[in-house]
C-alpha positions in Angstrom: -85.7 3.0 79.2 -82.0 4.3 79.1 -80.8 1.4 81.1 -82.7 -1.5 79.5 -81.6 -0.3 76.2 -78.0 -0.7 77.2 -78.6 -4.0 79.3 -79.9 -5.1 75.6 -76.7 -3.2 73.7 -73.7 -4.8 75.7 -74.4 -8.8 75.2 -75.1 -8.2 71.7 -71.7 -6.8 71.4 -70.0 -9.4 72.6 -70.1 -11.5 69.5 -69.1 -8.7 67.6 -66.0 -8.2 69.7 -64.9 -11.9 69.9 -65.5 -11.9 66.3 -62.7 -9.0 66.4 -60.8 -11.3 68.7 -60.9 -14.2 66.6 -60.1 -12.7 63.5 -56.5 -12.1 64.5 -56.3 -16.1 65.3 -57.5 -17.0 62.0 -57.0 -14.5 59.7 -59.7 -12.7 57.2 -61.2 -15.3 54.8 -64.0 -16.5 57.0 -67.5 -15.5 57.3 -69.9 -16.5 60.4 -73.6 -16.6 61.3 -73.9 -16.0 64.8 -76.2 -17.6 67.1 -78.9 -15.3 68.5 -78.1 -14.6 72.2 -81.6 -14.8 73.8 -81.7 -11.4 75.8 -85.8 -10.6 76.1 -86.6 -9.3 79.8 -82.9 -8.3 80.6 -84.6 -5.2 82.2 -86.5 -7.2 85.0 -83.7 -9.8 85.3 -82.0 -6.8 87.8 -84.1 -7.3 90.7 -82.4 -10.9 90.4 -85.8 -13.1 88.9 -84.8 -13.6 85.5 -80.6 -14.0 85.2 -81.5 -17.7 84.4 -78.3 -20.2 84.4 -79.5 -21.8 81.1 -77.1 -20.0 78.8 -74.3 -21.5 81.4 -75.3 -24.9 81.4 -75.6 -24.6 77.7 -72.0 -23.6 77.8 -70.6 -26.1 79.4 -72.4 -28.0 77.0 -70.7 -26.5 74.3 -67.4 -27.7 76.0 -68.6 -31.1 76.6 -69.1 -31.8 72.8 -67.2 -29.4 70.8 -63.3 -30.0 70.8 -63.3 -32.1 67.4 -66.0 -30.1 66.1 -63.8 -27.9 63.7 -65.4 -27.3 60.0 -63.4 -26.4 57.2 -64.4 -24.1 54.5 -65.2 -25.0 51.1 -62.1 -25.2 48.8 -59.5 -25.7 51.2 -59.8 -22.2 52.8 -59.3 -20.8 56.5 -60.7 -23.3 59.0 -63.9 -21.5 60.5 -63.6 -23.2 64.4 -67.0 -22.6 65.2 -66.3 -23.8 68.7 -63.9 -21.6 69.4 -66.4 -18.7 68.4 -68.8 -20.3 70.7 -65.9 -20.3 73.6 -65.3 -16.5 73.3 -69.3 -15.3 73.2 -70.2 -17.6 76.0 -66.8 -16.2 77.8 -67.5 -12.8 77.4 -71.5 -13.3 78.9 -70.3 -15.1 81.3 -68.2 -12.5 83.0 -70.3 -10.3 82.3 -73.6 -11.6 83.5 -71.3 -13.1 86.8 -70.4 -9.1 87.2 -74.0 -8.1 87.8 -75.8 -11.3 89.6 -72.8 -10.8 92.3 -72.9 -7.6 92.8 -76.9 -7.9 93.0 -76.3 -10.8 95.5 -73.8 -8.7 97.4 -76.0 -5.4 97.6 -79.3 -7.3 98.4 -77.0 -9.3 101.8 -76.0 -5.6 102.5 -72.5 -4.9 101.0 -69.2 -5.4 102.4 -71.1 -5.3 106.0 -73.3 -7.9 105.4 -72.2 -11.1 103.7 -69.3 -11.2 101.4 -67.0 -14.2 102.5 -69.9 -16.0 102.6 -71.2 -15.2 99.1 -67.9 -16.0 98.2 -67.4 -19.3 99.2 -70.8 -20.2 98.4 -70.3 -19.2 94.9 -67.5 -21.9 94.7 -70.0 -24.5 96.4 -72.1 -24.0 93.7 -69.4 -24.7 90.9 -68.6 -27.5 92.6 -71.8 -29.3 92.8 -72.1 -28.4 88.7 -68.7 -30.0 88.6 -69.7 -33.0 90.9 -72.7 -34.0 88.4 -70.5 -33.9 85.8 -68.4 -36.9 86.9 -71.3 -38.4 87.8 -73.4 -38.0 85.0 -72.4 -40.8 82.6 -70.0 -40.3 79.3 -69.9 -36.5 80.6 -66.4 -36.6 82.0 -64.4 -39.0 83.3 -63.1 -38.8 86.8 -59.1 -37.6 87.1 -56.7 -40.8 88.0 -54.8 -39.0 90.8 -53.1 -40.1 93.5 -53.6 -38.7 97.3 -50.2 -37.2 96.8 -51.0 -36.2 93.4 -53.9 -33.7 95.6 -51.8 -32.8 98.1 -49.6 -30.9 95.1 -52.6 -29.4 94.2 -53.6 -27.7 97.1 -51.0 -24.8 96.8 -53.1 -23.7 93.6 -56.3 -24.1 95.4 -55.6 -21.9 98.3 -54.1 -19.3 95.7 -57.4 -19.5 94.0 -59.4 -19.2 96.9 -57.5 -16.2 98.3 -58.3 -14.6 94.5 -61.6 -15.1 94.5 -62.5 -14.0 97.8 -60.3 -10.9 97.5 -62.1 -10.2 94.2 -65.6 -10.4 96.0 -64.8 -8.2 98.8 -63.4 -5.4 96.2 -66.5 -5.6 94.2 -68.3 -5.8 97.8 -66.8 -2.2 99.0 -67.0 -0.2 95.8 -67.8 0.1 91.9 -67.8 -3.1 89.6 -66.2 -1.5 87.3 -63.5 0.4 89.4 -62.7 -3.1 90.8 -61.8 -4.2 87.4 -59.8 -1.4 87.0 -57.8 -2.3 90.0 -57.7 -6.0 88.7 -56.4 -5.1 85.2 -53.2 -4.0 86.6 -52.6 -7.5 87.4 -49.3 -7.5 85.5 -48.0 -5.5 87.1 -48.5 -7.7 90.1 -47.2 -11.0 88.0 -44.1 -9.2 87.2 -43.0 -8.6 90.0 -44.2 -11.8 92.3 -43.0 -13.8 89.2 -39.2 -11.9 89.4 -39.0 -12.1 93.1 -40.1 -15.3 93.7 -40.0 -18.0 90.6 -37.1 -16.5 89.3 -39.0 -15.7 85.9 -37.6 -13.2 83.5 -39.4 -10.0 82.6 -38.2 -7.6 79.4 -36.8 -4.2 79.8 -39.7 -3.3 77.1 -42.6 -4.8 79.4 -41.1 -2.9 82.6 -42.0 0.5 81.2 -45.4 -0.7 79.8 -46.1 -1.1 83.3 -45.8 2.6 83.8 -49.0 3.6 82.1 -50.8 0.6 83.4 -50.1 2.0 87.3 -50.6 5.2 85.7 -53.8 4.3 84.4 -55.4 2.8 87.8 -54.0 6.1 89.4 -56.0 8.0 87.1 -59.2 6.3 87.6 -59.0 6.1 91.5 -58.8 10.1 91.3 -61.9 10.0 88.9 -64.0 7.7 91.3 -67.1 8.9 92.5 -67.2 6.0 94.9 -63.7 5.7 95.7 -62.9 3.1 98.6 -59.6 2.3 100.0 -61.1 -1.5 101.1 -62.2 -1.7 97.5 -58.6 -0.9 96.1 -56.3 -2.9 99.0 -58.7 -5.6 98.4 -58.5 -5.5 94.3 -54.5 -5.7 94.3 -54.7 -8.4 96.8 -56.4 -10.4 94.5 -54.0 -9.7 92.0 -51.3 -10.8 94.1 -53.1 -14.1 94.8 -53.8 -14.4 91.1 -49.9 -13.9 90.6 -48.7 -16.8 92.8 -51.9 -18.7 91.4 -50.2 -18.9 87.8 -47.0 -19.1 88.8 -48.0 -22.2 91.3 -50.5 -23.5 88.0 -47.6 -23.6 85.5 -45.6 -25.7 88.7 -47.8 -27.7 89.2 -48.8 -29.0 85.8 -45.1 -29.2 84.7 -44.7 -32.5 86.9 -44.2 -35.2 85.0 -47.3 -37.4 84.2 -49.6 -35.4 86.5 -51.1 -33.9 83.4 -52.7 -37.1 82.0 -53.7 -38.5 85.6 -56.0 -35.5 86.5 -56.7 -35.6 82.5 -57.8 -32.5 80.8 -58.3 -28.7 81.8 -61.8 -29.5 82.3 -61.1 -31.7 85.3 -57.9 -29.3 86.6 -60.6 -26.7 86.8 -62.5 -28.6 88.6 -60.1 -30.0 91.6 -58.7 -26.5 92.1 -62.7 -25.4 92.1 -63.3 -28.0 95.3 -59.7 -27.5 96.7 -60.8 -23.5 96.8 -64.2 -23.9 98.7 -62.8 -25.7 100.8 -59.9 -23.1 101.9 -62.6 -20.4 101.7 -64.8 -22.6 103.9 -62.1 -22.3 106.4 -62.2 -18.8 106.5 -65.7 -18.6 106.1 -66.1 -20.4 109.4 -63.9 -18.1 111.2 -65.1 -14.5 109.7 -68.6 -15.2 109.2 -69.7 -18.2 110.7 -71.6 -16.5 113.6 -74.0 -15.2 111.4 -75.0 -17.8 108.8 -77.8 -18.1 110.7 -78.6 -15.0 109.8 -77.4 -15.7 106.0 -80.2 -18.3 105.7 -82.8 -16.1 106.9 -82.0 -14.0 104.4 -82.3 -16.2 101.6 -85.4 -17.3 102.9 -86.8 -13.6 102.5 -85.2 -12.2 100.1 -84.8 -14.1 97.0 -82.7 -11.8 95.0 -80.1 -12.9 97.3 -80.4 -16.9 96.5 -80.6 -16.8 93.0 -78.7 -14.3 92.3 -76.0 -16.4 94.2 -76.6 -19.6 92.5 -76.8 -17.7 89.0 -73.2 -16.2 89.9 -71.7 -19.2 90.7 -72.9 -20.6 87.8 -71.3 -18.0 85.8 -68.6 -17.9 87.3 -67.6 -21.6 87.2 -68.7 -21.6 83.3 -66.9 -18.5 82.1 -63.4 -19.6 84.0 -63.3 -22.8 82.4 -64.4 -21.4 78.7 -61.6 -19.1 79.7 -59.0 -21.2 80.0 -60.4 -23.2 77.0 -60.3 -20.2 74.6 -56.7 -19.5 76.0 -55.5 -22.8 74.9 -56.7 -23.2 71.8 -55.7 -19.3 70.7 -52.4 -17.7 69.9 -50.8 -14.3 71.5 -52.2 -11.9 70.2 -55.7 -13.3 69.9 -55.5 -13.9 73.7 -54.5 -10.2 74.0 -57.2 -8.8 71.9 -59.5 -11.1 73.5 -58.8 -10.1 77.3 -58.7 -6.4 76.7 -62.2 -6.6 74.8 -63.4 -8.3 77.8 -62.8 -5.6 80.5 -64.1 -2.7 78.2 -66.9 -4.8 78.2 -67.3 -5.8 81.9 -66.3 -2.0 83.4 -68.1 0.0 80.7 -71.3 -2.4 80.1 -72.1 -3.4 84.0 -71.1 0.7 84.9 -73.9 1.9 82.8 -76.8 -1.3 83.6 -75.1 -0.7 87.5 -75.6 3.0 87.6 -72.0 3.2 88.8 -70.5 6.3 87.7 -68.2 6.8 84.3 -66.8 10.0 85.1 -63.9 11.3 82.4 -61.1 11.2 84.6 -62.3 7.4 85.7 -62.9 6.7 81.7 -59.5 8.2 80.8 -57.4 6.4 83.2 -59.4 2.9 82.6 -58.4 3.6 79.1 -54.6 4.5 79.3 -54.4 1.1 81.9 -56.1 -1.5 79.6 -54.4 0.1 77.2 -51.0 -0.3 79.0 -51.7 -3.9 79.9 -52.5 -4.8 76.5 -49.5 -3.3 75.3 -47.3 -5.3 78.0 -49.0 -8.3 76.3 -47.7 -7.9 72.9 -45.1 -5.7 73.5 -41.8 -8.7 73.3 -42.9 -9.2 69.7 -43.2 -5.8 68.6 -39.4 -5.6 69.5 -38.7 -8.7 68.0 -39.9 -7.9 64.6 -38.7 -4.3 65.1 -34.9 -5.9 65.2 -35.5 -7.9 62.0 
């Protein structure tokens, strides 16, 4: 009863929490009615039968129609961007609700032993096929105008992307969800330094010591896990060193001149890194796994946690990246800030509890003090700023 209560309590505070989020973007004189989130039978949806992919498709619906759709309130007031409210709840589920269909998927194939490159790449295939039917569909979204060496640029990002992803599934593979996001909040720490040693980039004095408490913090929290797995951390700041070059290689990329309006839109960037990633993670499915995708399918076949749990997460995983980068774009600084640190409370504390992974104090107290950190590194350049005024 415990669990099902909190399976109920978590996506119904998403809203509140991008709400929060929000708020800092456009400032106090708005009021919202929320959507209902449908969550009815969230209890039986973790044997992997009910984590339908409706609420993904309905977000990329959202994306699909919602960009002009801004309403202003009467008399002149603050603009209420109802889309961009939209953006952050379905964001927030869908990282959520990708945190538990993969690790379901990845428990049923048997952990880090049985399948996880495999899940991995799959997971992609699947966002690719959703991304496939939205060029083809018509008036959905029109193809990208790029050249065959307009690709070729892009396939630096891709394999960046694809070493992320499947470093992230092996992490949450070999230990705790939420001590693999742990790991993975410490990703500036990672940014800072690929970004100083290898695109020359240019990181504060300030932001160097907020990187103390976030190292501090996933120190902290690897002495409090229960669970505690060296693949699971090696594999979790591998990811984030992947994610690094991946932004650094992003910003690259879409700096060259006219390559923005060929591919045309985020929508369809997100998609051609999507396909350029399966395809690298194909590759090294191949070689690590192939033996055994026989195996894999007979698997499916019997155990169908394992298929739709797979599907759902790939589902959720394309649809919450994309929101992602839309909610990114369309938000200032701090927002962003606010906005990524509610998330991973959300993800480690919600999925720990409907997971039974542990939440030991220790664990608590150094997931706090890093989050904390990182969202301090975020803002920290403008606190000085305005300090010096």
């Amino acid at each position: 009863m415990a669990r099902k209560s909190s399976t109920l309590l978590f996506p119904a505070a998403l809203l509140a929490l991008a709400a929060l989020a929000l708020w800092t973007n456009l400032g106090p004189s708005f009021a919202f009615a929320p959507p209902r989130a449908g969550v009815q039978g969230q209890a039986a949806a973790l044997t992997g039968s009910r984590f339908a992919a409706a609420p993904a498709a309905q977000a990329k619906g959202i994306h699909l129609r919602a960009e002009a759709a801004v309403s202003a309130a009467p008399g002149g007031g603050s603009k209420i961007d109802i889309p961009l409210m939209l953006y952050f709840l379905f964001w927030y589920l869908g990282n959520y609700y990708y945190n538990i269909t993969n690790k379901l998927a990845l428990n049923a194939a048997g952990g880090a032993s049985g399948f996880p490159m495999t899940i991995a790449t799959l997971q992609l295939g699947v966002g690719c096929i959703w991304a496939l039917l939205l060029w083809g569909y018509p008036d959905a979204r029109a193809l990208p105008k790029i050249t065959f060496d307009d690709w070729k640029k892009t396939l630096l990002v891709g394999f960046t992307s694809a070493g992320a992803h499947a470093a992230s599934v092996f992490a949450l593979s070999a230990g705790a969800v939420s001590f693999g996001q742990i790991v993975k909040a410490a990703e500036p720490a990672f940014a800072a330094l690929v970004g100083t040693l290898f695109y020359k980039s240019k990181v504060s004095f300030a932001k160097w010591l907020c990187l103390v408490p976030v190292i501090g913090g996933v120190c902290l929290a690897s002495l409090g896990e229960l669970d505690f797995a060296w693949a699971a951390l090696f594999t979790a700041g591998l990811a984030n060193v992947f994610a690094a070059f991946k932004g650094n290689e992003n910003k690259k990329l879409m700096s060259t001149e006219g390559l923005s309006d060929r591919i045309g839109g985020i929508g369809n960037q997100f998609a051609i890194s999507s396909i350029n990633s399966f395809l690298f993670c194909l590759v090294l499915m191949v070689v690590t796994e192939g033996y055994k995708f026989g195996a894999f399918i007979t698997l499916c076949k019997t155990n169908p946690i394992v298929l739709m749990n797979l599907i759902y997460s790939g589902l959720w995983f394309y649809g919450y990246n994309e929101l992602a980068t839309m909610t990114i774009k369309k938000t200032n600084a701090v927002t962003q800030s606010v906005a990524n640190t509610a998330k991973r409370v959300i993800v480690i504390v919600g999925v720990a509890i409907v997971m039974g992974e542990s939440l030991d104090p220790l664990k608590l107290i150094g997931c706090g003090v890093g989050i904390g950190g990182v969202f301090l590194y975020s803002v920290i350049d403008d606190l000085v700023k305005k300090a010096k005024k």
